[in-house]
Residue, then its C-alpha position, 0 to 999 in steps of 0.5 A: x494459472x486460471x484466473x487473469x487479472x481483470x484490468x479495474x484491479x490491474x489499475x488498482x494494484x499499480x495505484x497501491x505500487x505507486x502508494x507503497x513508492x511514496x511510503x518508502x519516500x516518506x520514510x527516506x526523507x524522515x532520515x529513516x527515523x520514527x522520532x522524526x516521523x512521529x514529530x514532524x506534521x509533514x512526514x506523518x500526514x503524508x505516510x498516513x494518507x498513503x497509508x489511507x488510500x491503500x485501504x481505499x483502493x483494496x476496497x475496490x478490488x473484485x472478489x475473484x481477485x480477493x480469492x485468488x490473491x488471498x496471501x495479502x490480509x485485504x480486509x485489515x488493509x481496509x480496516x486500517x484505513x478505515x481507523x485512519x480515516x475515522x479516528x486520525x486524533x488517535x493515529x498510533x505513530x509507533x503502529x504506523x512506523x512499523x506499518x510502514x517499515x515492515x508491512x508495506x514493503x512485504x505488500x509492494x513485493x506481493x502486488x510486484x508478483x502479482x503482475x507478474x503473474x499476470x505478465x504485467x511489469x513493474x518498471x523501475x521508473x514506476x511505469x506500468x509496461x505489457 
């Protein structure tokens, strides 16, 4: 492999790790149940500004990284935030709820490899070590 990850995307993607771990807290605390996250004000805002500052960091990755770690859609990562961002009177539940189930954890195993890829691990404790 070429290309080494530069350290400002290094940092973005441990940021976006950290973000995914708070969406799979969120998720434990609705007692995994989409009625609940859809009802409770609490649980909803904090999925939905996790959701959010994922699409804010991915827009602040580099375009060689974009390039070279392309299996991620970076682009509709940031368009969804940028729905959330400007249109949170129409914030779906349902499409949020499975964002969060199903794509979220796909995206925290690809920036995990990523990482690693580039020699950088991912501790259990949610400490970023070299």
């Amino acid at each position: 492999m070429a290309y080494m990850i530069e350290r400002k995307d290094q940092q973005i993607v441990e940021h976006i790790l950290q973000y995914c771990e708070d969406i799979k807290h969120t998720i434990q605390r609705c007692v995994n149940s989409e009625h609940r996250f859809s009802t409770d004000r609490i649980y909803r805002n904090a999925g939905a500004m996790a959701l959010l500052q994922i699409g804010e960091l991915a827009k602040n990755l580099s375009s060689e990284f974009l390039k070279e770690y392309d299996q991620v859609s970076w682009r509709e990562i940031c368009r969804n935030r940028d729905f959330i961002a400007h249109h949170y009177g129409n914030f779906n539940t349902t499409i949020a709820w499975k964002t969060m189930k199903n794509d979220i954890p796909l995206l925290e195993k690809y920036c995990k490899q990523v990482l690693k890829e580039n020699h950088i691990r991912y501790n259990k404790e949610n400490k970023i070590e070299r």
